[in-house]
DRENTISE-626638 format. One record per residue (C-alpha): residue in three letters; x, y, z. Coordinates in steps of 0.1 Angstrom, whole numbers, padded with zeros to 4 digits, always signed. Example, Ala and Ser with C-alpha at 12.3 -4.5 7.8 and 13.67 -1.06 7.14 Angstrom:
REM residues 2
Ala+0123-0045+0078/Ser+0137-0011+0071/
REM end
This chain:
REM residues 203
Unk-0414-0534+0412/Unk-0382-0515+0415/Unk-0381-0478+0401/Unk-0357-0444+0403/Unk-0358-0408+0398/Unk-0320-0398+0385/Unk-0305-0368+0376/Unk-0279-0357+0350/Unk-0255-0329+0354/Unk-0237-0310+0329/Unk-0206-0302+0347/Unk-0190-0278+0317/Unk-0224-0257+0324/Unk-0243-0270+0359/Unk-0275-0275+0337/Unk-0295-0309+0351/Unk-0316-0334+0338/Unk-0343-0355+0358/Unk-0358-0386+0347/Unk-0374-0416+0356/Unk-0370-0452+0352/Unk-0380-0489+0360/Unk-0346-0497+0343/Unk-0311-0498+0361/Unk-0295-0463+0356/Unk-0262-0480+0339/Unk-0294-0491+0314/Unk-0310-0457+0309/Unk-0278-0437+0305/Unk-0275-0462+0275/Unk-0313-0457+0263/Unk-0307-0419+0267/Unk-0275-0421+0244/Unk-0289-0445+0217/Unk-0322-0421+0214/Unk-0295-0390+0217/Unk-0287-0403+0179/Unk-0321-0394+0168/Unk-0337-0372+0186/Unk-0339-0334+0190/Unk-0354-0329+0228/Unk-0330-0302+0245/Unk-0313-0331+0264/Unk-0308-0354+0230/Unk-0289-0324+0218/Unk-0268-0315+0250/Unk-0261-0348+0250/Unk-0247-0346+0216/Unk-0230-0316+0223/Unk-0208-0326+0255/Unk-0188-0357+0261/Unk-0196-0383+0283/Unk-0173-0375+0310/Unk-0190-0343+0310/Unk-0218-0353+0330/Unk-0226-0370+0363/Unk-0254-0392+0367/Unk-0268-0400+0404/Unk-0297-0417+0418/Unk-0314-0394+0435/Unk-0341-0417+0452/Unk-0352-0453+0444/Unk-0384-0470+0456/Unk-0405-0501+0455/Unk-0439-0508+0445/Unk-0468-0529+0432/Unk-0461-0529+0395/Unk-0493-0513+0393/Unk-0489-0485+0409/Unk-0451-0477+0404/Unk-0454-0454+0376/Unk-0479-0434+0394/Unk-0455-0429+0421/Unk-0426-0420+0396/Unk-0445-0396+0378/Unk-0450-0376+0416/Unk-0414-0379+0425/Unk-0401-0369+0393/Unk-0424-0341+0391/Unk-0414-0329+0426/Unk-0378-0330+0417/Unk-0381-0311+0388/Unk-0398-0286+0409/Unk-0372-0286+0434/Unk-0343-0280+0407/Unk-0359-0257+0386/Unk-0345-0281+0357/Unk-0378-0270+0334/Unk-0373-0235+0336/Unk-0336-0237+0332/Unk-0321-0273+0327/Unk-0328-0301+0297/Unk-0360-0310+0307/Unk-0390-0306+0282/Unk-0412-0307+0306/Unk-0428-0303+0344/Unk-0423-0340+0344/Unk-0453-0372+0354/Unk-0463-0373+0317/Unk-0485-0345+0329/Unk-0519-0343+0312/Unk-0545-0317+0319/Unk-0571-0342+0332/Unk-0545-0356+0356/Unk-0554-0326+0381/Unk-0578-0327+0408/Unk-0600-0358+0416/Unk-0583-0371+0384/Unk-0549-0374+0401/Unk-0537-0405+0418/Unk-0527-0390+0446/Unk-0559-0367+0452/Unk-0569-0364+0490/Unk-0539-0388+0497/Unk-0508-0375+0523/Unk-0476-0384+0510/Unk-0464-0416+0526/Unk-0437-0409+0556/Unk-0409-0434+0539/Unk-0413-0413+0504/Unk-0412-0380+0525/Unk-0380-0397+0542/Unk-0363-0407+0507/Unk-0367-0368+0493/Unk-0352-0355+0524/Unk-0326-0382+0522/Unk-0317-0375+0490/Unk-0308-0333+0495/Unk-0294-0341+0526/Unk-0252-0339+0524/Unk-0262-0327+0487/Unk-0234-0302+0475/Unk-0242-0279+0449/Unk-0225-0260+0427/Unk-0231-0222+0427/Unk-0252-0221+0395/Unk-0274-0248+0410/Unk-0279-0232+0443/Unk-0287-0194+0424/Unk-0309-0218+0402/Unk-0327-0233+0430/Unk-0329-0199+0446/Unk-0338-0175+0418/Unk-0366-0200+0409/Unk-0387-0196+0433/Unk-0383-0166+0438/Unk-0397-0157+0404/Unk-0423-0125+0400/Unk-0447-0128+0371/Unk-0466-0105+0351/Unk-0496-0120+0339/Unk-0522-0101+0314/Unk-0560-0121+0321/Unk-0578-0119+0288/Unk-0605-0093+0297/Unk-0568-0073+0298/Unk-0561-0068+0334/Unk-0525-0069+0346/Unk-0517-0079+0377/Unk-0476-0092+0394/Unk-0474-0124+0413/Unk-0452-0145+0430/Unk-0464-0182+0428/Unk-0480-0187+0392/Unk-0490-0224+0403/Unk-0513-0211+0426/Unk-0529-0184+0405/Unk-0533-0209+0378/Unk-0547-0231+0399/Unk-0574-0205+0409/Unk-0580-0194+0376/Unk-0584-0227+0362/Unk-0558-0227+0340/Unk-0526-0247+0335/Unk-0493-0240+0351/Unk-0470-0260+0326/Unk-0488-0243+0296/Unk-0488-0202+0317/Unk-0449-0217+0315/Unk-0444-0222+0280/Unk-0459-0186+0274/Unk-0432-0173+0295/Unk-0408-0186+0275/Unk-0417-0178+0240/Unk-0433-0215+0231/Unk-0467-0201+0229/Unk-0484-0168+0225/Unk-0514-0174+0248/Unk-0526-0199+0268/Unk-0568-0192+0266/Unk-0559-0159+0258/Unk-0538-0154+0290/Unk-0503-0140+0287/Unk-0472-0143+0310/Unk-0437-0131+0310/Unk-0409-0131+0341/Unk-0410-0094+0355/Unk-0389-0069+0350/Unk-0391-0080+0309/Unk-0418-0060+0303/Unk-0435-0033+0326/Unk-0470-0031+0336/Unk-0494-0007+0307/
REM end
């Protein structure tokens, strides 16, 4: 089965989208539109908001696989790229991406204790390579992972840090909620708080 990991770009702003489908990208630029009509995601509205010759839509990598493990390998791609672009933190997507569930972590993952295979390695690196950005996407890509956080444990210990995946994964706690925190979404996430440094200083 055929699939793709695609990206939107707002060219009025440099803000991105990346998505997934099993769908030509001619068809999900349609799908995208029609659900644009009722729907209030960030991208359903920016859609609204711009024309359609606002935005650039690309391919960014496209693979084939058993049908029944496609979306599998979709859901780690587009996570990656979202990653890689920052688009969570500061472009129209909603979320980290994979249709990410708590219990797909660890041994629950699908790709737990597997290497990524060579020819997807080869597709991602493809895909940046002879990539030109503007200069909001390159300070995006930049400035986002380059992030300091100050995070407040709930026995109320402050601590700075420079990779919240990491301490989240060795406190057992979720990256994409610590996220939401950060941004005002939700107060706590098991009593943990967050915020991007230099908002708040260390008490």
């Amino acid at each position: 089965m055929h699939g793709i990991i695609y990206m939107a770009t707002n060219k009025i702003n440099g803000n991105i989208y990346i998505g997934q489908s099993i769908c030509s990208l001619h068809r999900r630029i349609t799908n995208h539109y029609t659900d644009s009509k009722r729907k209030n995601y960030a991208f359903a509205k920016a859609l609204r908001k711009y024309k359609r010759s606002d935005w650039d839509w690309e391919i960014l990598v496209e693979i084939n696989k058993p049908e029944e493990h496609i979306k599998k390998h979709l859901d780690f791609l587009e996570k990656r790229f979202i990653y890689m672009y920052d688009s969570y933190n500061t472009g129209y997507n909603s979320t980290v991406g994979g249709d990410w569930l708590p219990d797909n972590k660890g041994k629950n993952n699908y790709f737990y204790g597997k290497k990524l295979p060579r020819v997807t390695k080869d597709k991602i690196s493809a895909a940046n390579k002879g990539r030109k950005l503007n200069k909001k996407q390159r300070d995006r890509i930049g400035n986002g992972h380059a992030k300091k956080w100050k995070v407040t444990a709930p026995n109320g210990e402050c601590v700075v840090i420079k990779n919240l995946s990491k301490y989240c994964r060795q406190n057992a706690i979720d990256a994409g909620h610590m996220c939401r925190v950060s941004q005002g979404k939700l107060n706590h996430h098991k009593n943990y708080t967050v915020i991007k440094i230099g908002d708040e200083p260390c008490r």
